[in-house]
C-alpha positions, 0 to 999 in steps of 0.5 A: 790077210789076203794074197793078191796078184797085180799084174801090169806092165805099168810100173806106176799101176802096180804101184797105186794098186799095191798101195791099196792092197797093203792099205787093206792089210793084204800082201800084194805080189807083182807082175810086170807081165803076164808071163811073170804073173804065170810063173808066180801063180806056180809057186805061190797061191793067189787069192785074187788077181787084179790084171792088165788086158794088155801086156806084154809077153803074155796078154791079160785075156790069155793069163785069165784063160790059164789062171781059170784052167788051173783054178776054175773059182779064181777071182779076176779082175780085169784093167784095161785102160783101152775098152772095146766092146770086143775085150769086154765080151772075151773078159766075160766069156772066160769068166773075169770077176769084174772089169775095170776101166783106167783111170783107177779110182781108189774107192772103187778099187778098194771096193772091187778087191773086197767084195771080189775076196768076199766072193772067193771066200763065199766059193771056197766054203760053198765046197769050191777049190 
């Protein structure tokens, strides 16, 4: 079982994708901000992290920026429900696992935290963090 972080300042997002993680049988841990989503990932580590581009407090490019200082390997994906070509490119070159665009589907979802965990898991045991 997996511990997977959701950050979003929708409350209705967090709550169809905390669905799906528990569906998965892993513990979600909810953010409404990026700040919060910070100050969680302190105290408690995060397997992977599912995150909004934009939030209030703390945007999600500068979490992913943080999270990826702290923990070079963290697996991150990153939601946006305003795609610009600009996002996309600041998501790749601070190294975001994947990026995903709103409406969220479920199978996809379902797919991305699986293979991102797979992902974390395959990092860890090639002598990773």
């Amino acid at each position: 079982m997996a511990t997977i972080m959701i950050a979003d300042d929708v409350d209705m997002v967090r709550r169809f994708i905390r669905r799906i993680v528990e569906d998965l049988g892993h513990t979600p841990v909810e953010a409404e901000n990026g700040e919060v989503a910070w100050q969680k990932f302190q105290r408690q580590p995060i397997d992977l992290f599912v995150v909004d581009v934009k939030m209030p407090e703390m945007d999600g490019v500068t979490f992913l920026h943080k999270v990826k200082e702290k923990d070079p390997h963290a697996v991150i994906i990153m939601v946006t429900g305003f795609p610009s070509a600009d996002a996309i490119t600041e998501t790749i070159e601070e190294e975001a696992y994947t990026y995903v665009t709103k409406p969220l589907k479920v199978d996809q979802m379902r797919d991305l935290i699986e293979r991102g965990l797979e992902f974390r898991k395959a990092q860890l045991q090639a002598g990773g963090n």
